[in-house]
C-alpha positions as CSV (number, residue, x, y, z in Angstrom):
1,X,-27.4,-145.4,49.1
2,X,-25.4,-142.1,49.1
3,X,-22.7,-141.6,52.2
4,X,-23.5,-138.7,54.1
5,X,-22.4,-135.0,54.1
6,X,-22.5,-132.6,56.6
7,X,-23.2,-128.9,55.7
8,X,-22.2,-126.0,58.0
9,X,-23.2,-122.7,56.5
10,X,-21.7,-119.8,57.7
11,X,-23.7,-116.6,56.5
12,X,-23.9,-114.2,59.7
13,X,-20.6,-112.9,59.1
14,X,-17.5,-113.4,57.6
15,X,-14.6,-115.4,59.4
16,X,-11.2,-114.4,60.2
17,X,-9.2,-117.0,58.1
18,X,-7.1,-118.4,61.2
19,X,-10.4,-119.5,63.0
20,X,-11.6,-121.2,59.8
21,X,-8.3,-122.8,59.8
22,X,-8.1,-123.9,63.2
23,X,-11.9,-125.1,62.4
24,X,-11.0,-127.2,59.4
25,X,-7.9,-128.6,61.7
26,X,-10.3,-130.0,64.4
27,X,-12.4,-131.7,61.6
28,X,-10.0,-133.0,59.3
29,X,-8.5,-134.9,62.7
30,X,-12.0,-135.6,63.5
31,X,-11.9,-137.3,59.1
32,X,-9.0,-139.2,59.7
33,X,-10.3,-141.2,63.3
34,X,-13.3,-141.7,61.6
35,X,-14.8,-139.8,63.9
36,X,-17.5,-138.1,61.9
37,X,-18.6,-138.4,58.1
38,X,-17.3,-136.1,54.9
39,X,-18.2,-132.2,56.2
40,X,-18.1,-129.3,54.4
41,X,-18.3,-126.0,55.2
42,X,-19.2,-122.9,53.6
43,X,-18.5,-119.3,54.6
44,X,-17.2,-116.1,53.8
45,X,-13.5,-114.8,54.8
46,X,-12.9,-110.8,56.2
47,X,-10.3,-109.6,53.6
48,X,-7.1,-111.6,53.2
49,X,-4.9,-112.7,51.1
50,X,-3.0,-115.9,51.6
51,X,-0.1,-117.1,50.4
52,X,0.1,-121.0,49.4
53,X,3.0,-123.5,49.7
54,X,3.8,-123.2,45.9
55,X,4.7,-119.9,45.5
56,X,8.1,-119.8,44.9
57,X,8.4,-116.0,43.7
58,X,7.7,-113.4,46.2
59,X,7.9,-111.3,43.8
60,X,4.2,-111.7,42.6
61,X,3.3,-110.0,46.2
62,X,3.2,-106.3,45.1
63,X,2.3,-104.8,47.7
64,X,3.7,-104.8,51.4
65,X,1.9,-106.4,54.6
66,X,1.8,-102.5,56.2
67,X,0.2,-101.5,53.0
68,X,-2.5,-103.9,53.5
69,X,-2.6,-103.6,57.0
70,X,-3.5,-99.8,56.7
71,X,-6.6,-101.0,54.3
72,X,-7.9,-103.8,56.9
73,X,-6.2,-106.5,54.5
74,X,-4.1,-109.2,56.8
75,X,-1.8,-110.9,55.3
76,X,-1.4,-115.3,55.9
77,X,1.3,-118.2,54.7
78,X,-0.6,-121.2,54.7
79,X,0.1,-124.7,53.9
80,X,-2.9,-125.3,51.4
81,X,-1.5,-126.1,47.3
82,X,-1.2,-123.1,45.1
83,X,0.1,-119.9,45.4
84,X,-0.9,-116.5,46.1
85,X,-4.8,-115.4,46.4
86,X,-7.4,-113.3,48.2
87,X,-10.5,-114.1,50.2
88,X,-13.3,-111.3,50.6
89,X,-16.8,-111.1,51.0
90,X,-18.7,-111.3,48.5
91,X,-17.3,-114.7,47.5
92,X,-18.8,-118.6,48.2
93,X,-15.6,-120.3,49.7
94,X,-15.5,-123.7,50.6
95,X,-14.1,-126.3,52.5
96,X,-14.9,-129.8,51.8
97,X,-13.6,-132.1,54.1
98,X,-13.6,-135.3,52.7
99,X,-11.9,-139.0,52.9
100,X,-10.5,-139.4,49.4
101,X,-9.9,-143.1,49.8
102,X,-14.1,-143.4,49.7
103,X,-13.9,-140.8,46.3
104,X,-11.2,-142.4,44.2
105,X,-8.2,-142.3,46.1
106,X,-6.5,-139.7,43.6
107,X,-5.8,-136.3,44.1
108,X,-5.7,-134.7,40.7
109,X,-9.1,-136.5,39.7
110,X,-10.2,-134.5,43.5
111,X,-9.5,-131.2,42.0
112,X,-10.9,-131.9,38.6
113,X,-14.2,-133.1,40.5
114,X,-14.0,-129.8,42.9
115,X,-13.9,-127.6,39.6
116,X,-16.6,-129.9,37.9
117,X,-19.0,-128.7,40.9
118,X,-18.3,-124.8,40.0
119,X,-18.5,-125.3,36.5
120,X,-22.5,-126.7,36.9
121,X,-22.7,-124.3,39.7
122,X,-22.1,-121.3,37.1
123,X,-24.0,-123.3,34.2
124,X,-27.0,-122.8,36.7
125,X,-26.8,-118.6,35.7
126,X,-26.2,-119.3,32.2
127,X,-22.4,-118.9,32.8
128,X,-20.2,-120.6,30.4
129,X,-17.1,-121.6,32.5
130,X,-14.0,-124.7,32.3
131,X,-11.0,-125.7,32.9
132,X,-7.0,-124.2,31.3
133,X,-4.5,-127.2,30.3
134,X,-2.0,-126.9,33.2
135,X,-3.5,-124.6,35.8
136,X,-5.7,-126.0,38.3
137,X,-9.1,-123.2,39.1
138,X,-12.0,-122.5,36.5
139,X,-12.2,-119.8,34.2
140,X,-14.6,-117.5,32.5
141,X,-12.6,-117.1,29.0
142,X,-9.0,-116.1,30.2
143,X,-10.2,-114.5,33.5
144,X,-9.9,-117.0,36.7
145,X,-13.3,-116.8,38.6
146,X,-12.8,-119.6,40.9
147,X,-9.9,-120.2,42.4
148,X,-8.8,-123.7,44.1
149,X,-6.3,-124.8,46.6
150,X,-6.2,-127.9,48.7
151,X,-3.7,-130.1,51.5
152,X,-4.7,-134.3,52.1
153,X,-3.6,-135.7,55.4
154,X,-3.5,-139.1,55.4
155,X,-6.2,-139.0,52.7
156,X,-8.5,-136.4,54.1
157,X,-8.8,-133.1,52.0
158,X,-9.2,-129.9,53.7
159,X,-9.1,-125.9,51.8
160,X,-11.0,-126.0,49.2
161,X,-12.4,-122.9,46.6
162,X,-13.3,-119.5,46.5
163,X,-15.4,-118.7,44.2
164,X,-16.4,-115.1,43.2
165,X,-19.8,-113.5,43.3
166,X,-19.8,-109.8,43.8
167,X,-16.2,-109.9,45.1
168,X,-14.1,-106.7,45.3
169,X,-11.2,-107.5,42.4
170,X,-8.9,-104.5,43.3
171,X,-6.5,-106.4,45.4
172,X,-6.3,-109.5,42.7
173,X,-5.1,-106.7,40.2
174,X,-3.1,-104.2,42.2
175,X,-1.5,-106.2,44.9
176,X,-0.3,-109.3,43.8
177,X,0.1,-111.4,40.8
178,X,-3.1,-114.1,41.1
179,X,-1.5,-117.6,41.4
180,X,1.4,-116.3,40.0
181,X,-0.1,-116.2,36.5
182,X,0.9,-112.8,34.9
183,X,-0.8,-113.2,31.6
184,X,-4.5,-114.2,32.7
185,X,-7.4,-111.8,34.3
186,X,-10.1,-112.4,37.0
187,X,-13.7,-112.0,37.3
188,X,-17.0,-112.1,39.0
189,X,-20.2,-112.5,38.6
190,X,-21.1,-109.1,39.1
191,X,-18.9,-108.1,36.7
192,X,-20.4,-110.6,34.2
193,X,-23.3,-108.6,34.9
194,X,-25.0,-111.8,36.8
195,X,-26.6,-110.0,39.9
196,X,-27.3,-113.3,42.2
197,X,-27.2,-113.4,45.9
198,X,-25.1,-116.0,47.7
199,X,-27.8,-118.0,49.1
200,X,-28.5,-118.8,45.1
201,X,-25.2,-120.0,44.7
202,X,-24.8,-122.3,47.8
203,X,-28.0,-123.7,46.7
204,X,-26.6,-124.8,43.1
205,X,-23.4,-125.5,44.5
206,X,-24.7,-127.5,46.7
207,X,-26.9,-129.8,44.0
208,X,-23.8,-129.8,41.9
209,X,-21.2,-130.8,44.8
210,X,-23.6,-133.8,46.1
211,X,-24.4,-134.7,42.8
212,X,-20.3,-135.2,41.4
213,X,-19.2,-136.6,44.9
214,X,-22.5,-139.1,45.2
215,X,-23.2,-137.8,48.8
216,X,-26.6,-136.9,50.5
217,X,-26.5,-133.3,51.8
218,X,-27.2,-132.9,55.5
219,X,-27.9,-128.8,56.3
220,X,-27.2,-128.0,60.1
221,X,-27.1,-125.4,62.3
222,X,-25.7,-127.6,65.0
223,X,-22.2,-126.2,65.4
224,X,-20.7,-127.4,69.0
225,X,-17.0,-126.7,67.4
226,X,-18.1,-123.5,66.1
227,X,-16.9,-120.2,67.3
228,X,-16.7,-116.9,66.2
229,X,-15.9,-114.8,68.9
């Protein structure tokens, strides 16, 4: 029998990023007292771009937080892996909160398993997607379309992906160098020319995601811990 997964599905608005945070916090605690089962939650962020533990040059931020203040962009450190990327609507990003020591106890077999979901996810549209030697995300060609950054606690993942539907690109390309990875492009769906809504890709993500991590997918509107006001 397949351990259980619950799904919170955010699609009335996107979040601010600190409230998603602070959500993922609450659960991830929640995890690790064995509280609750694996969770995952799936939502959509107002515009902002985040800066991960790993950057080390700051150089690869081209433009200033003032600058992106003016054009309703905020600015965030935050303590997931990677370096420096950009959440918008018009992207699937997810947060899969999961006890690791139930999926293999290893974290680099985690994030090949979280970019194995988006790679069958995109198969679904007739996308052919994989993996670069080295860098962690999946890629269309040598354009990143799904980008991937996580933090374990005591064996309990939290972050996740963000994965790119119909995703405005201008800020990967003109304020800061994606992931600090000069020499590769991003991409979209829509700019793929694959016109699908995001209710069409939860719903593959989803098959793919219970299918790789052998869990039975719970949907719920229940959300007690859930604000967004």
């Amino acid at each position: 029998m397949r351990a259980h997964c619950s799904v919170f599905s955010f699609q009335e608005k996107p979040i601010e990023y600190t409230i998603a945070y602070e959500w993922q916090r609450k659960i991830q605690a929640a995890r690790i007292s064995g509280e609750i089962s694996d969770t995952l939650l799936l939502l959509e962020h107002e515009p902002v771009i985040t800066i991960g533990r790993r950057t080390q040059d700051r150089s690869d931020l081209l433009s200033t937080s003032e600058e992106l203040e003016k054009r309703g962009i905020e600015l965030i450190e935050t303590d997931r892996g990677g370096e420096i990327t950009y959440h918008a609507p018009g992207q699937l990003t997810g947060y899969p909160i999961l006890n690791l020591a139930e999926h293999g106890k290893d974290i680099h077999r985690y994030l090949r398993l979280l970019e194995e979901a988006v790679i069958r996810t995109l198969s679904e549209f007739g996308v052919k997607s994989g993996r670069k030697s080295g860098l962690t995300g999946v890629w269309v060609g040598e354009a990143k379309i799904c980008a991937i950054g996580v933090k374990i606690s005591r064996w309990v993942s939290m972050h996740g992906f963000a994965l790119n539907i119909s995703t405005d690109l201008l800020p990967f390309r003109q304020d800061f160098v994606p992931c600090g990875i000069r020499d590769k492009g991003v991409v979209s769906l829509k700019e793929l020319g694959i016109m699908v809504t995001r209710d069409e890709v939860e719903t593959a993500y989803l098959k793919s995601f219970g299918n790789i991590f052998e869990l039975e997918i719970a949907i719920t509107n229940d959300k007690p811990w859930f604000t967004t006001s």
